[in-house]
C-alpha positions in Angstrom: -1.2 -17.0 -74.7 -4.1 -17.1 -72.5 -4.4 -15.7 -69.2 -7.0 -16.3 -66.6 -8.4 -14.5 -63.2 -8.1 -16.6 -59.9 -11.5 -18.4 -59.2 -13.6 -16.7 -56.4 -15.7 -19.4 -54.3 -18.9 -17.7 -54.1 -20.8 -18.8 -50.9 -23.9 -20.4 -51.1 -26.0 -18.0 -49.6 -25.4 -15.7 -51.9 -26.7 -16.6 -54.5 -30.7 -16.6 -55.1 -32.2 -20.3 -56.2 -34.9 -22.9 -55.7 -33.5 -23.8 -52.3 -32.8 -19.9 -51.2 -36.8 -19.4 -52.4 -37.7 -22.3 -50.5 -35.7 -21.4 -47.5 -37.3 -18.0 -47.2 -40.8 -19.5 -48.1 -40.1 -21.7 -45.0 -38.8 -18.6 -42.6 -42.1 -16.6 -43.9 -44.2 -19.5 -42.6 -42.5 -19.8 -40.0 -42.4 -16.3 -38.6 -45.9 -16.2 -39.1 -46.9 -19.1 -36.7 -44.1 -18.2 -34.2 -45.5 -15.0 -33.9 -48.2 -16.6 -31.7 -47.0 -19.1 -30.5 -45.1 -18.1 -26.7 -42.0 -20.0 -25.6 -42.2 -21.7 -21.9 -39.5 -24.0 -20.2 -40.7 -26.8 -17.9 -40.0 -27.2 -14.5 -37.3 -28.9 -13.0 -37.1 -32.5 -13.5 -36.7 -33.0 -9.9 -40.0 -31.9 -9.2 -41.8 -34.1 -11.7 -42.7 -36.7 -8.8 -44.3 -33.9 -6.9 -46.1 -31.6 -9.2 -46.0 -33.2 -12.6 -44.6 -31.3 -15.6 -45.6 -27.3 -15.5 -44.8 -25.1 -18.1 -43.5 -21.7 -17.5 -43.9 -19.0 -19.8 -40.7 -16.6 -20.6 -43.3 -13.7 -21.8 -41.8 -13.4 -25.0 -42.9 -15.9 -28.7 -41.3 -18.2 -31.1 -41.0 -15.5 -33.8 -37.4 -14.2 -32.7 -36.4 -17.8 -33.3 -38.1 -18.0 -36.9 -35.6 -15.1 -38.1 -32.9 -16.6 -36.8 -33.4 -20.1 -37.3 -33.8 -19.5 -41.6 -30.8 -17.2 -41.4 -28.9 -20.6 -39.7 -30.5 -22.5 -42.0 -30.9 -21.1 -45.5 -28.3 -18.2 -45.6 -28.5 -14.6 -45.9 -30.4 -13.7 -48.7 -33.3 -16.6 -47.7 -33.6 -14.7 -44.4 -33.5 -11.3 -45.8 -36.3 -12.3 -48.3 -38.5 -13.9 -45.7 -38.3 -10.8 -43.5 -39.3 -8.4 -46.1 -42.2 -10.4 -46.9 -43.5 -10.7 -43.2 -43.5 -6.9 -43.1 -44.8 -5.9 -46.4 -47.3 -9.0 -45.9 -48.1 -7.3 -42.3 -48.7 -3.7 -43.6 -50.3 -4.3 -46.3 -52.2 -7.0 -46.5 -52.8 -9.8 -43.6 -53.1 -9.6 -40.1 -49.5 -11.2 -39.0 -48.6 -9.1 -36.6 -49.2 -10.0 -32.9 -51.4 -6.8 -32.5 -53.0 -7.4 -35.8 -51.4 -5.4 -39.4 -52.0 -2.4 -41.6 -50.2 0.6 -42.4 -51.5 1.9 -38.4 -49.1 -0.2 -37.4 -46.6 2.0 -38.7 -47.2 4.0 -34.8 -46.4 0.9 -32.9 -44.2 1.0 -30.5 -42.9 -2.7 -31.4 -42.8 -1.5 -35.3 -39.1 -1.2 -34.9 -38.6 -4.2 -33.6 -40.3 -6.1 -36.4 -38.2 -3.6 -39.0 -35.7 -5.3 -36.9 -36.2 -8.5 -38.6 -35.0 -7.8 -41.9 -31.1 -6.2 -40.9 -31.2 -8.8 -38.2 -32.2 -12.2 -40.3 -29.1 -10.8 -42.4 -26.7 -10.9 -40.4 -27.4 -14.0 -39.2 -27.5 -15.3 -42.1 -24.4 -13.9 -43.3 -22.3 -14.9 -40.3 -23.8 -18.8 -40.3 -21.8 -19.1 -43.5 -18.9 -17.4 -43.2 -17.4 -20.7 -41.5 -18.1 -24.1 -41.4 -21.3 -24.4 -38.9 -20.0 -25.3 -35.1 -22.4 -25.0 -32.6 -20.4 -21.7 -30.9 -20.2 -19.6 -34.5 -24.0 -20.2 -35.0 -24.5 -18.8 -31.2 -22.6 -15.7 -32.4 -24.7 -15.2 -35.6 -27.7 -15.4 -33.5 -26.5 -13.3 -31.1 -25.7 -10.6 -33.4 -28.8 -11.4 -35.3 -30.5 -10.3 -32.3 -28.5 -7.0 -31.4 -29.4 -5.9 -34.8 -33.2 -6.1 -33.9 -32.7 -4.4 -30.8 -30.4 -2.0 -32.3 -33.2 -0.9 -35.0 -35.8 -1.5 -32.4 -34.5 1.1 -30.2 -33.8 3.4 -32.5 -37.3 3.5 -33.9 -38.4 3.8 -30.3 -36.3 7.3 -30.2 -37.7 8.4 -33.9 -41.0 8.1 -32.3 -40.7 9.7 -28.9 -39.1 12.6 -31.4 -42.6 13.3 -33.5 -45.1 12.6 -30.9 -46.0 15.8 -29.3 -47.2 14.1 -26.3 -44.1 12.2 -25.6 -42.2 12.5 -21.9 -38.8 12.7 -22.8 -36.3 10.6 -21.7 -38.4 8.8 -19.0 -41.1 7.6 -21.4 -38.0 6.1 -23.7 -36.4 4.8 -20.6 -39.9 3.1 -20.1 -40.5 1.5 -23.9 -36.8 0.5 -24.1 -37.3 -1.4 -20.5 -40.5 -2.9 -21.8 -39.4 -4.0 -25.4 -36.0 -4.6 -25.3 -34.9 -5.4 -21.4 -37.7 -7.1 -20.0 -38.0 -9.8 -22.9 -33.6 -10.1 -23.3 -33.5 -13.4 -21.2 -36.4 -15.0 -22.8 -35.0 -14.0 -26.2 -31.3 -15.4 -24.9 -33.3 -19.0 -24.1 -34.6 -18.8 -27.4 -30.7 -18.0 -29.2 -29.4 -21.3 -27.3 -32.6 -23.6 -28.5 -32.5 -22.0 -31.7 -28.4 -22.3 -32.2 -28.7 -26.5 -31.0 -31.4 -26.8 -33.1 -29.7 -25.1 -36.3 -26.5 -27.1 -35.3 -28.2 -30.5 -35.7 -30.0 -29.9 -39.0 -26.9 -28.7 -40.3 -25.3 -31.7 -39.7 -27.9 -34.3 -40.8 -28.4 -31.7 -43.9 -24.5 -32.3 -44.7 -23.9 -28.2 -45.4 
């Protein structure tokens, strides 16, 4: 007599392979070139006649979008993967941060943000595929995607205001998590909605 253990589906993205590699070989590039590229929305179509079409920038980039768009895309591991390459690439090696790289990077401000990525591109990822993708469920993994970054963002914000002796206190913090976090939230929030159609589609035509 032979017995046998119920079949567990593993999920897609949980497994590393070609396409996972390729995914976060894609998000890497991606991330890269999004980190200098900055997002704008045209004007209204009803003043086309008058003023032609005029970009307006939302003060924030396309990189946001990279981490989320691979973790929509190619699943959580693929983002995780891509993320940790950015950094590492970014500390020690190229100059793919928006301020330039290094391990003096390390006392930026916006450090934490980009730490950020890596949790964040997780999560997405992990939520995209814990359902089939509809257009509302990959707004959700996005938007948690992007509370994760702000989450480690912020946090690294405190960690520094608590070893720099020439720190303000709670104004100061008050200031950097306006700046970093608050001030770029809508911008970012465009980006979720472009970045959740656009995930929706490719989903679709890519049949997964």
């Amino acid at each position: 007599m032979s017995s046998s253990l119920p079949r567990t589906k593993i999920p897609r993205s949980a497994i590393f392979g070609p396409n996972q590699l390729l995914w976060a070989l894609i998000g890497l590039l991606l991330t890269i070139g999004g980190t200098f590229v900055e997002v704008s929305t045209a004007n209204p179509p009803w003043h086309w006649a008058e003023n032609g079409i005029q970009p307006h920038p939302l003060g924030v980039t396309c990189q946001i979008g990279a981490v989320l768009l691979v973790g929509c895309l190619g699943g959580q591991n693929s983002a995780l993967l891509s993320q940790i390459a950015y950094v590492l690439l970014g500390l020690v090696w190229l100059p793919v941060f928006s301020q330039g790289g290094g391990l003096a990077y390390l006392a930026q401000p916006t450090f934490g943000y980009l730490l950020g990525f890596i949790p964040g591109a997780w999560v997405c990822g992990w939520l995209a595929f814990r359902q089939k993708a509809r257009l509302e469920s990959l707004a959700l993994s996005c938007l948690n995607g992007l509370l994760a970054i702000h989450l480690v963002g912020i946090t690294y914000l405190i960690g520094l205001q608590l070893f720099n002796p020439s720190n303000r206190g709670i104004v100061s913090l008050l200031e950097s998590i306006w700046k970093y976090s608050l001030a770029p939230l809508p911008g970012q929030l465009a980006i979720v909605c472009a970045v959740s159609v656009l995930a929706f589609l490719l989903r679709q035509i890519l049949f997964y």
